[in-house]
C-alpha positions in Angstrom: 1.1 392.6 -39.5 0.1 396.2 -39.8 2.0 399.0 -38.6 -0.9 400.7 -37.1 -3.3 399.5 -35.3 -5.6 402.6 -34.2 -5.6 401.3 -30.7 -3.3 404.7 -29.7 -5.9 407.0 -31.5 -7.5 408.3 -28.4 -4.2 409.1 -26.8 -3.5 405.7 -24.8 -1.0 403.2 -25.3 0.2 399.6 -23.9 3.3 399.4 -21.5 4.5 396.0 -21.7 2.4 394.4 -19.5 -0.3 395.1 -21.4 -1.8 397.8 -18.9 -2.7 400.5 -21.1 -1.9 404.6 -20.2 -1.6 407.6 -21.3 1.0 408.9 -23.9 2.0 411.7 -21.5 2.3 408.7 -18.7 6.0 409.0 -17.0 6.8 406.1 -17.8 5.8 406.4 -21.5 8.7 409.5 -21.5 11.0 407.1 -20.1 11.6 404.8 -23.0 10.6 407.3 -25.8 13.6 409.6 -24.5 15.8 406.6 -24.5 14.4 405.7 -27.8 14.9 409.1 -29.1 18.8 408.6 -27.3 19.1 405.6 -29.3 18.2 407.3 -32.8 20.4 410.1 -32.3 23.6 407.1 -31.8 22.3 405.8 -35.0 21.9 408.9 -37.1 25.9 409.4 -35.4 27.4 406.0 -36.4 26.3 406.9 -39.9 28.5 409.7 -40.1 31.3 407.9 -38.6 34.6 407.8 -40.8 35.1 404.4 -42.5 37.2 402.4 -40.2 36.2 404.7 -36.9 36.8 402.5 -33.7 33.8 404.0 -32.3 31.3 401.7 -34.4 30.8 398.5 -32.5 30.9 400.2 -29.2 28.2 402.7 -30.1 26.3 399.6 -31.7 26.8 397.8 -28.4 25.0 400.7 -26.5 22.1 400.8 -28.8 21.2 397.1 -28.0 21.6 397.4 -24.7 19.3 401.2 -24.5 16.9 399.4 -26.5 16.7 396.7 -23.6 16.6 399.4 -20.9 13.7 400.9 -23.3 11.5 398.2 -22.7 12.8 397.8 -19.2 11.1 400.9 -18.4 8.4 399.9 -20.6 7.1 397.5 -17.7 9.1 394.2 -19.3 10.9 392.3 -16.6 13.4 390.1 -16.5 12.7 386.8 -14.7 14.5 387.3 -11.9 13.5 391.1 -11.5 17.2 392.5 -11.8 17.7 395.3 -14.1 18.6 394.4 -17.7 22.1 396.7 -17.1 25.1 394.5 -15.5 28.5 396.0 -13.8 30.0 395.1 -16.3 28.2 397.1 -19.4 29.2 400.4 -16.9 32.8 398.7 -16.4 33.2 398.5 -20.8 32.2 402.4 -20.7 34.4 403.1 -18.6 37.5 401.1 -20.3 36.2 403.1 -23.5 36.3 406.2 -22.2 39.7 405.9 -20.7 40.9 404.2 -24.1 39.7 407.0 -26.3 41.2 409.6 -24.0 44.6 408.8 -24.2 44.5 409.6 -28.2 43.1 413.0 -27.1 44.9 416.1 -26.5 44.1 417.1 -22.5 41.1 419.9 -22.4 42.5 423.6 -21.4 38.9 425.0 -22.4 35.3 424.2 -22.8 34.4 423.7 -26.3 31.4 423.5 -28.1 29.6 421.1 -29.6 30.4 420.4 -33.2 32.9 420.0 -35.8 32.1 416.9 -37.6 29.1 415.7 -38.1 29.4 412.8 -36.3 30.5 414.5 -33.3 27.8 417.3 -33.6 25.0 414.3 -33.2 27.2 412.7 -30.7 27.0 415.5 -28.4 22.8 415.8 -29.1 22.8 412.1 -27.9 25.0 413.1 -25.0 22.4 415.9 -24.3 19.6 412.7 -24.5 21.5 411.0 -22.3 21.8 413.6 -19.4 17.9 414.3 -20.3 16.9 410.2 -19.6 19.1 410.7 -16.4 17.1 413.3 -15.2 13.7 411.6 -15.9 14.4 408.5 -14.4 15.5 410.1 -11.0 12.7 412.1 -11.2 10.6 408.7 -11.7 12.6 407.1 -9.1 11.9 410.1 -6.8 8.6 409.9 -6.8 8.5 406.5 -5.5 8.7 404.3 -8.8 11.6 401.4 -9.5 14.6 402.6 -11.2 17.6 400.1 -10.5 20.9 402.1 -9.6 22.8 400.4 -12.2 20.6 402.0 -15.2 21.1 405.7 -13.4 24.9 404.5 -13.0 25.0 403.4 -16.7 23.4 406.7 -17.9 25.5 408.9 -15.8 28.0 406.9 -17.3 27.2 407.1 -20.9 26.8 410.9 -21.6 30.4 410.8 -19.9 31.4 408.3 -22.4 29.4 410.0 -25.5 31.5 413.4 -24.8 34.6 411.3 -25.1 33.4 409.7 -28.3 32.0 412.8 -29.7 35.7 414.5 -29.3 37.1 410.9 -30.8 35.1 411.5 -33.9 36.4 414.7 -34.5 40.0 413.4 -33.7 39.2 410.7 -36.5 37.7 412.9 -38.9 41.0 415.7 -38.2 39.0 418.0 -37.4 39.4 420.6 -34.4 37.1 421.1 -32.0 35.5 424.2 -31.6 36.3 426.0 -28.3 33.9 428.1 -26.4 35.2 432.1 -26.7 33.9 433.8 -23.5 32.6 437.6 -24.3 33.9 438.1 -20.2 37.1 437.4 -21.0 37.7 438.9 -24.2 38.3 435.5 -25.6 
């Protein structure tokens, strides 16, 4: 099988039911953002220290945004319920509040950054916050969004904040605090 077929040459492409659109179609942004969300994870769990107990978690979130992908690609599951269950939201949460209790409590904003795996942890946080926004504006202009995907991605740039500070806590390195100019800081 090819990699190209040409068919997207004139600026269309297929959703997955086959209906073909534009490239600038909504729903088109949908799933390449979250595509875009899912590569930044990646390009993150390769700078992940060696034994880092973010790994299979992150790994576990890629799977599931590449269903929600082609969820908002048009695929459906057979009994039209969205391809995100209570209990995907429920595992970031028990994450979250895992990975916070190594953590030192915040006193100040910081900034993205110090290791490299944090530093692409907080652009996929940034993705993630950008796919929420996209889908309510999809779902607010009369579309189907299920409220468990804009719960799960509400969710998940909470949870890649916390794993973006656990990577720098793995890696020992601080993380950089914002210095306000107001405040002579």
């Amino acid at each position: 099988m090819k990699i190209y077929t040409k068919k997207g040459d004139s600026g269309t492409t297929s959703l997955a039911s086959g209906t073909r659109v534009s490239k600038a179609d909504p729903r088109v942004e949908l799933y390449g953002t979250a595509d875009e969300l899912n590569s930044a994870i990646g390009v993150s769990i390769s700078f992940l220290t060696k034994n880092s107990k973010l790994k299979d978690s992150l790994e576990r979130i890629q799977n599931l945004l590449f269903e929600l992908g082609s969820e908002l690609a048009g695929y459906k599951k057979k009994d039209d319920s969205s391809c995100i269950l209570e209990e995907d939201i429920s595992q970031l949460e028990k994450e979250i509040d895992l990975w916070q209790d190594s953590l030192l409590p915040l006193k100040n904003f910081i900034l993205p950054g110090g290791s490299s795996a944090s530093s692409f942890l907080h652009v996929a946080r940034t993705l993630a916050r950008r796919l929420e926004r996209e889908m309510v504006r999809y779902k607010e202009e009369g579309h189907e969004i299920f409220a468990e995907n804009l719960t799960f991605m509400n969710r998940l740039s909470d949870h890649l904040f916390v794993a973006a500070r656990y990577a720098n806590f793995e890696s020992k390195i601080p993380e950089p605090e914002w210095k306000s100019r107001a405040k002579g800081k």
